[in-house]
C-alpha positions as CSV (number, residue, x, y, z in Angstrom):
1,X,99.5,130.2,74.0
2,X,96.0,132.0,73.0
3,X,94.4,128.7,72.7
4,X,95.1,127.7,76.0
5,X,93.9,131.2,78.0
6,X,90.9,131.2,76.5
7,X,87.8,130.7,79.1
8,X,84.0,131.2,79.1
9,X,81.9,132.4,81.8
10,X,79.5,129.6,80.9
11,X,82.0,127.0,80.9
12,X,81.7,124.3,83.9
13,X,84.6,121.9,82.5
14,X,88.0,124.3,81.8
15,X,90.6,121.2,81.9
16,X,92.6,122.6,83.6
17,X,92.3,121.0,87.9
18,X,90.8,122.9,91.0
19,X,87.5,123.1,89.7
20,X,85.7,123.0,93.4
21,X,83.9,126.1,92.8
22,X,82.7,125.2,89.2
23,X,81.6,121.6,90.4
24,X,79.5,123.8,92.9
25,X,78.2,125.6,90.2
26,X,77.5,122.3,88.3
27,X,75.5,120.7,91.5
28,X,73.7,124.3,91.3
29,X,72.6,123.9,88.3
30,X,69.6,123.3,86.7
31,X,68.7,120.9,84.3
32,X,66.3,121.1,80.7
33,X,62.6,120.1,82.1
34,X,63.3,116.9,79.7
35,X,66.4,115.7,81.8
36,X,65.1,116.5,85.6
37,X,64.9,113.1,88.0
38,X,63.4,112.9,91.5
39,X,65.3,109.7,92.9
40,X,66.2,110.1,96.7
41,X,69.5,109.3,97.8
42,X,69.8,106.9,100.2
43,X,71.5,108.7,103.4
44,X,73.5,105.6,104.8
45,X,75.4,105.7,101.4
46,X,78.4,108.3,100.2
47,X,80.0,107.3,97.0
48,X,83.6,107.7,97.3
49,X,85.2,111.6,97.2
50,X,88.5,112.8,96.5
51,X,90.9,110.1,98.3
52,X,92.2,106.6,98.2
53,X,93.7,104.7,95.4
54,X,90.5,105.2,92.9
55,X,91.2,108.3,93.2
56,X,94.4,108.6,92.5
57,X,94.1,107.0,89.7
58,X,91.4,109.1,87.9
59,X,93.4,112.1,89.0
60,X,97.0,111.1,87.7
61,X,95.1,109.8,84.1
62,X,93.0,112.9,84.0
63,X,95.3,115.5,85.0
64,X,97.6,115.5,82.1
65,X,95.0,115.9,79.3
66,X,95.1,119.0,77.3
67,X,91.8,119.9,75.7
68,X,90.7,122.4,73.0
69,X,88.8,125.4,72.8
70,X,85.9,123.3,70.3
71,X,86.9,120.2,73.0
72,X,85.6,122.2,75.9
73,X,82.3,123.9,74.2
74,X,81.4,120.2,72.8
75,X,82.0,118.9,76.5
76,X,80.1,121.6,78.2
77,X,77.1,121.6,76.3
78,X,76.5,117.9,77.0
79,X,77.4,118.6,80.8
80,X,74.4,121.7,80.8
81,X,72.5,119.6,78.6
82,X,72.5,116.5,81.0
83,X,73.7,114.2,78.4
84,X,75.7,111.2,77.3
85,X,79.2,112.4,75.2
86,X,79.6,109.8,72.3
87,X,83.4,110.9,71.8
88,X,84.9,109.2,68.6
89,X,88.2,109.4,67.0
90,X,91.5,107.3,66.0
91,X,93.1,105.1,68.5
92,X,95.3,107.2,70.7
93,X,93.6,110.0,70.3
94,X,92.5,110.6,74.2
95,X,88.9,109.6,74.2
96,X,89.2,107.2,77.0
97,X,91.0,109.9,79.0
98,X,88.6,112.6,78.3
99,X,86.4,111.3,80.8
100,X,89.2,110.9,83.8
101,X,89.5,114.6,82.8
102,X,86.1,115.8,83.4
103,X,86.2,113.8,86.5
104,X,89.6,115.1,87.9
105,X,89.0,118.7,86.4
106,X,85.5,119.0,88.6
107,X,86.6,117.3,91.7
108,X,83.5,114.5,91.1
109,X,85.4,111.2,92.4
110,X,86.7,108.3,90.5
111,X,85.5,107.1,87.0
112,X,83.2,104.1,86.6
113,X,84.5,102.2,84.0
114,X,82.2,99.7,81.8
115,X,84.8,98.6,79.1
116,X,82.5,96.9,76.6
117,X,83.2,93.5,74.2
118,X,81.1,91.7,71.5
119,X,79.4,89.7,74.1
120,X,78.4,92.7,76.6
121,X,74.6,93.1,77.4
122,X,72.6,96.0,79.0
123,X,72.5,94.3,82.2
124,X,76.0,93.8,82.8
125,X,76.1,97.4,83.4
126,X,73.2,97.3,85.3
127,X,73.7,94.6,88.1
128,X,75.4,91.4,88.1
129,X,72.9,88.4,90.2
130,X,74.6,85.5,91.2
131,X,72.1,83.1,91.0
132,X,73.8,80.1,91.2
133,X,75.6,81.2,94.2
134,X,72.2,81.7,96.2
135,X,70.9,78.3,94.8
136,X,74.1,76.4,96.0
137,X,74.0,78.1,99.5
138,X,70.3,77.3,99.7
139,X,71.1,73.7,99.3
140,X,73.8,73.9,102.3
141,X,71.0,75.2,104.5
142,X,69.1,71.9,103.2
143,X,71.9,69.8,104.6
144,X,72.3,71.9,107.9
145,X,68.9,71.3,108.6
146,X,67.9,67.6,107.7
147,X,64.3,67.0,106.9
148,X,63.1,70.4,106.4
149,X,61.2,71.2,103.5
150,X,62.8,73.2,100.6
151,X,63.2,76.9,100.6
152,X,61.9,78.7,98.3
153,X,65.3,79.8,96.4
154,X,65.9,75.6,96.4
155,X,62.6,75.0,94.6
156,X,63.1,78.3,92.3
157,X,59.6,79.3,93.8
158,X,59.3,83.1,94.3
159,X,57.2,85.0,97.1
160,X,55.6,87.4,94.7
161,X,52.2,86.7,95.8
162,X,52.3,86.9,99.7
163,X,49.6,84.0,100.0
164,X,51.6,81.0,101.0
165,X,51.6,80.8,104.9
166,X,54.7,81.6,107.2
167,X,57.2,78.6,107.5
168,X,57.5,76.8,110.7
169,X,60.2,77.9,113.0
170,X,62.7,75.5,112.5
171,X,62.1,75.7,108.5
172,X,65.5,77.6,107.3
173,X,65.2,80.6,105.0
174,X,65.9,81.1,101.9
175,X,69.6,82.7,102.0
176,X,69.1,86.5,101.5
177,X,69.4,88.1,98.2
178,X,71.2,90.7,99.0
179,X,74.3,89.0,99.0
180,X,74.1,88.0,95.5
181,X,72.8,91.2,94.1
182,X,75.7,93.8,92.9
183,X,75.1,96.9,91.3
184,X,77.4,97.2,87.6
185,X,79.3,100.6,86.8
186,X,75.7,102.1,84.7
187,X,73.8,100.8,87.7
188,X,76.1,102.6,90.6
189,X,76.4,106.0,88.3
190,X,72.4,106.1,88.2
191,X,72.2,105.5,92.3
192,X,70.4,109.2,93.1
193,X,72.9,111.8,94.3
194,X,73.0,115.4,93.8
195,X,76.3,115.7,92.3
196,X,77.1,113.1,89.5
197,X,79.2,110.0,88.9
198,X,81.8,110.3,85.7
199,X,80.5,107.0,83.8
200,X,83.3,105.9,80.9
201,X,81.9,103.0,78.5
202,X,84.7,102.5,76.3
203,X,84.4,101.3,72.8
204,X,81.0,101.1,72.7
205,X,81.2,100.3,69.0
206,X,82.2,97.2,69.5
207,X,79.3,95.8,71.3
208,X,76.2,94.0,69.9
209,X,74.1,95.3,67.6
210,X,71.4,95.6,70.3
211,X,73.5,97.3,73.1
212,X,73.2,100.9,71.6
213,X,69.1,100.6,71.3
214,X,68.9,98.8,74.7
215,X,70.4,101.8,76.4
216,X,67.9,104.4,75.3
217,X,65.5,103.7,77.5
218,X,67.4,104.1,80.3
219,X,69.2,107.0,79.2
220,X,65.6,108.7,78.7
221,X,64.5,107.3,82.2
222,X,67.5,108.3,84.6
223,X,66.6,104.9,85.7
224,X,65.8,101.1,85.7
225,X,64.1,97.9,87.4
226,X,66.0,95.0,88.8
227,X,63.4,92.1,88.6
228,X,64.5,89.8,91.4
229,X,64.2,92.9,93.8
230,X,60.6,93.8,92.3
231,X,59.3,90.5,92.7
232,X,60.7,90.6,96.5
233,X,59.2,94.1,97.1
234,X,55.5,92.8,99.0
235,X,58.1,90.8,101.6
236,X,61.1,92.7,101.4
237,X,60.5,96.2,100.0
238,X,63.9,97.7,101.0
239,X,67.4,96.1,99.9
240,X,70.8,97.0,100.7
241,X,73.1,95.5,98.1
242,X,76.9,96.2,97.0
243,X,77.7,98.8,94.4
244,X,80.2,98.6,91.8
245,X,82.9,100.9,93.8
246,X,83.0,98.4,97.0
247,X,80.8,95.2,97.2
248,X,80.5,96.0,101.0
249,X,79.5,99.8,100.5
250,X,76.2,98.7,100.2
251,X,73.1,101.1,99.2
252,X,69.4,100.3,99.9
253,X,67.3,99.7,96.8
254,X,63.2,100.6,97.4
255,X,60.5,98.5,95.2
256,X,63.6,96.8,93.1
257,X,63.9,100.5,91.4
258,X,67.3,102.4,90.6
259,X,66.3,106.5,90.1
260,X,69.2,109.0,89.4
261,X,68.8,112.5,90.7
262,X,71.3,113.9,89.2
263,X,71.9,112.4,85.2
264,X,75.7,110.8,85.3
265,X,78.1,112.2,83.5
266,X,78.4,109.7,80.7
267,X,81.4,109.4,77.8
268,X,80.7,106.6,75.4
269,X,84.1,105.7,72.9
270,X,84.0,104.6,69.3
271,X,86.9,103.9,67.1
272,X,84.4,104.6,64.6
273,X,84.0,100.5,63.4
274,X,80.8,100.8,63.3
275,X,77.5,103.3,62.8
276,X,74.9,103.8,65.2
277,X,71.3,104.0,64.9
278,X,69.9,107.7,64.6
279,X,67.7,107.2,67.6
280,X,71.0,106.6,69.5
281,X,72.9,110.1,68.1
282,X,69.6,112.1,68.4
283,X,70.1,111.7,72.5
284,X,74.2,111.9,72.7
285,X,76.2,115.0,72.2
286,X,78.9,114.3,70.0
287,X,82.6,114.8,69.9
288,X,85.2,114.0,67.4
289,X,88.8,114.0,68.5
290,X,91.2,114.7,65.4
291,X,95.1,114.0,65.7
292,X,97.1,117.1,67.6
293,X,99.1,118.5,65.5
294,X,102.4,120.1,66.6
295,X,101.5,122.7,68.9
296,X,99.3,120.5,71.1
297,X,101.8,118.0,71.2
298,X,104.5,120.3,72.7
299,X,101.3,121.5,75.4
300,X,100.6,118.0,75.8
301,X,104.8,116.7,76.4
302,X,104.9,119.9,78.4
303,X,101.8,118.8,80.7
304,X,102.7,115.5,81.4
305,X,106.7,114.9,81.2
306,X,107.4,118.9,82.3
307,X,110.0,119.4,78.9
308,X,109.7,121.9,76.7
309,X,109.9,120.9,73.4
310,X,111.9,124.1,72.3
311,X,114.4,123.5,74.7
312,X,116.2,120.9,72.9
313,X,116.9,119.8,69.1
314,X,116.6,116.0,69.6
315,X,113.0,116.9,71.4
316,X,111.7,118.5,68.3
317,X,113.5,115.6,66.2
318,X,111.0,113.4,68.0
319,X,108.1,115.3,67.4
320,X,108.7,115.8,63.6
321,X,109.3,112.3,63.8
322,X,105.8,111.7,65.4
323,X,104.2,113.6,62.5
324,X,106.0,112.0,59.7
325,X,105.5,109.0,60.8
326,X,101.7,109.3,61.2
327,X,101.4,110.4,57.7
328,X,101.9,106.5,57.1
329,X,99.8,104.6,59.7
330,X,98.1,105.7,62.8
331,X,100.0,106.8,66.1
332,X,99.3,107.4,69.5
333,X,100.4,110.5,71.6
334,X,101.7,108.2,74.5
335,X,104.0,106.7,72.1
336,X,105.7,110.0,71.3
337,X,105.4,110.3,75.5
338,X,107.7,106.7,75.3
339,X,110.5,108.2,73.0
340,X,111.0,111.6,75.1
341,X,110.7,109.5,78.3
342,X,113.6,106.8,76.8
343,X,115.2,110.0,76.1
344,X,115.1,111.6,79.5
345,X,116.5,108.4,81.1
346,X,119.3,108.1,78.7
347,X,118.2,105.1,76.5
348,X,118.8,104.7,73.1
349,X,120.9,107.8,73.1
350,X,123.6,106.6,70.1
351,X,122.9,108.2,66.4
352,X,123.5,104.9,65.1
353,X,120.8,103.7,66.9
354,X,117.6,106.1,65.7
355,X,115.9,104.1,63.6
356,X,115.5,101.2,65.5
357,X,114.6,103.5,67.8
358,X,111.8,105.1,66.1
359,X,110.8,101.5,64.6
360,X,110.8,100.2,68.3
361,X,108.5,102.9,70.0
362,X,106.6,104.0,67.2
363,X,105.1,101.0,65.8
364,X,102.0,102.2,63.4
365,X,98.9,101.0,64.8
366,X,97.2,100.8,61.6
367,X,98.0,100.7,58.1
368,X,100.5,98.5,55.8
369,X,103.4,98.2,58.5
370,X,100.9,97.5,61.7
C-alpha cells in the first residue's frame, strides 16, 4: 500500500526492524541546547544489547506493530526533540506496544517497564532502599560480635559529618549500603550512556494526583539525587549498586547523583481517565492512537499471523465482524488476532457455532455488554 512505502529522510523511527544504521544516526545526533546532559558513563557498566530473553521479548512484542505515516512524524519529533511521548488512546489500541517498537525498530535493547497503580510514587521509579533489610543485618553483626558498641545503621546514626573518630578494630561495620540500594526502571534509563534506554510507564493516568508534577523536575534535569548515597558521599563517595535490568549488574553512583547523557526514550500511556496538568503536556510530545480501521487491520493480521485477509471469505467475515462489533463497545486488535488464530487451528470452525464464537473472543471491553 502507499501508506506503508512512504519514508522521510529525516525520519530515525520507520517501524519497520534493521534500523542499525538509523540508531547510528540517532546516537549521532544532536540534541536542542535545552535537552543536552553531561553525565559520564560509568565504564565497568554495559546495559544489556540485542540478546537474551529481555530481548526477545521486546523484539517479538515490538516487531509486529504497524505504525502510521502521522504515528511516525509524532514519534520522531519527540525522538529529535529529546522528549517524553505521552501516547493516549482506547484500550487495545497499541500504546503499550508503541514503545517495544521503537525499541526493536532501532536496535536500542530491551524496554524498561514502570507499570504505574494508584499507590505509585516518584521514587519507586527512582530506586527502591531496603532499609529494613540493612537494619536487620546490622543487628546480626551485633549478635556475631557480643559487647561491641552499635553501628551506626543499628542506632539510625548517619556519618554525614566525618567528625566522630574511627571505630576500634574489633567494632563491626555498619553492613554496606550497597546491597540494599537498587536502581528502579526511571532510575536505570537515566544511568549516562550515549545511546538511550526505551523507558515505558504505562497508564500513567492512573497514578496519584502528584506523580505527573513530581516527574517534571527530573524530566527537565536528565537527572536526580538519591539521599542515603549523598549523605555517605564524605566516607564513601563512589557506590556500585544493582540496576533495574540485573541486581548484580551493578553501576557505580558518584556523590549519591544519577546524570543521563543521553535523555531516555520515554513513552508515558493514558486511557485518557484522567487530565493532566499543562505544565506536564507543555514538556511531552503527544500522540493519540485512534482505532485502525480496515486497511490497517489486514497490514496489522498480515504482520503478525502472515494471512492475507483477501485470501479467504471467512477472514474478511472476521474483520467486518471486528468493525461491527466495535460500533457497540470498545475492542482490542489482539482480539480480532484470537478469532483468525482459533481459525487457523481449526477451532470453532461449525456455522452453527459463530455467534458464540464472536460472543466468546470478542467480548466488548467497554460499554453496555462489558
Amino acid at each position: 500500500m502507499e501508506a506503508e512505502a512512504v519514508v522521510k529522510d529525516w525520519w530515525l523511527y520507520h517501524g519497520t526492524g534493521e534500523g542499525a544504521d538509523r540508531r547510528a544516526r540517532l546516537e549521532a545526533g544532536f540534541p536542542p541546547p535545552w535537552r543536552d546532559f553531561t553525565g559520564a558513563p560509568d565504564p565497568g557498566y554495559a546495559p544489556p544489547g540485542c540478546a537474551g530473553a529481555a530481548w526477545e521479548r521486546t523484539w517479538r512484542r515490538g516487531e509486529g506493530y504497524v505504525p502510521d505515516e502521522p504515528e511516525k512524524d509524532v514519534v520522531n519529533t519527540a525522538l529529535h526533540l529529546r522528549r517524553p511521548l505521552l501516547v493516549t488512546g482506547k484500550p487495545g489500541v497499541g500504546k503499550s506496544t508503541l514503545a517495544y517498537s521503537i525499541a526493536s525498530d532501532l536496535n536500542l535493547g530491551p524496554v524498561l517497564h514502570w507499570p504505574i497503580t494508584s499507590r505509585t510514587v516518584l521514587r519507586d521509579g527512582l530506586y527502591l532502599y531496603d532499609a529494613i533489610g540493612r537494619l536487620q543485618e546490622a543487628g546480626l553483626e551485633q549478635l556475631r560480635t557480643p559487647g561491641a558498641p552499635p553501628t551506626a545503621a543499628a542506632t539510625g546514626a548517619t556519618t554525614g559529618g566525618g567528625s566522630a573518630p574511627a571505630p576500634p578494630r574489633d567494632v563491626p561495620s555498619a553492613p554496606s549500603i550497597s546491597r540494599y540500594l537498587r536502581l528502579g526502571p526511571l532510575g536505570t534509563a537515566l544511568l549516562p550512556q550515549d545511546r538511550p534506554r526505551v523507558l515505558l510507564v504505562d497508564e500513567i493516568d492512573k497514578s496519584d494526583i502528584d506523580l505527573p508534577g513530581d516527574l517534571l523536575t527530573v524530566f527537565e534535569d536528565g537527572g536526580f539525587l538519591i539521599p542515603e548515597l549523598a549523605r555517605l558521599a564524605q566516607e564513601d563517595p563512589t557506590v556500585a549498586i544493582g540496576t533495574d535490568d540485573d541486581p548484580d549488574a551493578v553501576v557505580r553512583i558518584t556523590q549519591g547523583r544519577v546524570q543521563c547523557r543521553y535523555f531516555p526514550i520515554v513513552v508515558l500511556t493514558s486511557n485518557g481517565e484522567r487530565d493532566f496538568p499543562p505544565a506536564f503536556l507543555r514538556r511531552c510530545v503527544r500522540l493519540h492512537l485512534e482505532p485502525p480501521g480496515p486497511d490497517k487491520l489486514a497490514r496489522i493480521v498480515r504482520r503478525r499471523l502472515g494471512v492475507d485477509i483477501d485470501s479467504g471469505e471467512e477472514y474478511q467475515d472476521l474483520v467486518q465482524a471486528f468493525l461491527d462489533r466495535g460500533e457497540d463497545g470498545d475492542l482490542a486488535t489482539d482480539q480480532l488476532l484470537n478469532a483468525i488464530q482459533l481459525r487457523l487451528a481449526g477451532a470453532w470452525s461449525a456455522p452453527a457455532d459463530r455467534e458464540r464464537f464472536l460472543a466468546t473472543v470478542m467480548q466488548h471491553l467497554t460499554g453496555p455488554t462489558a
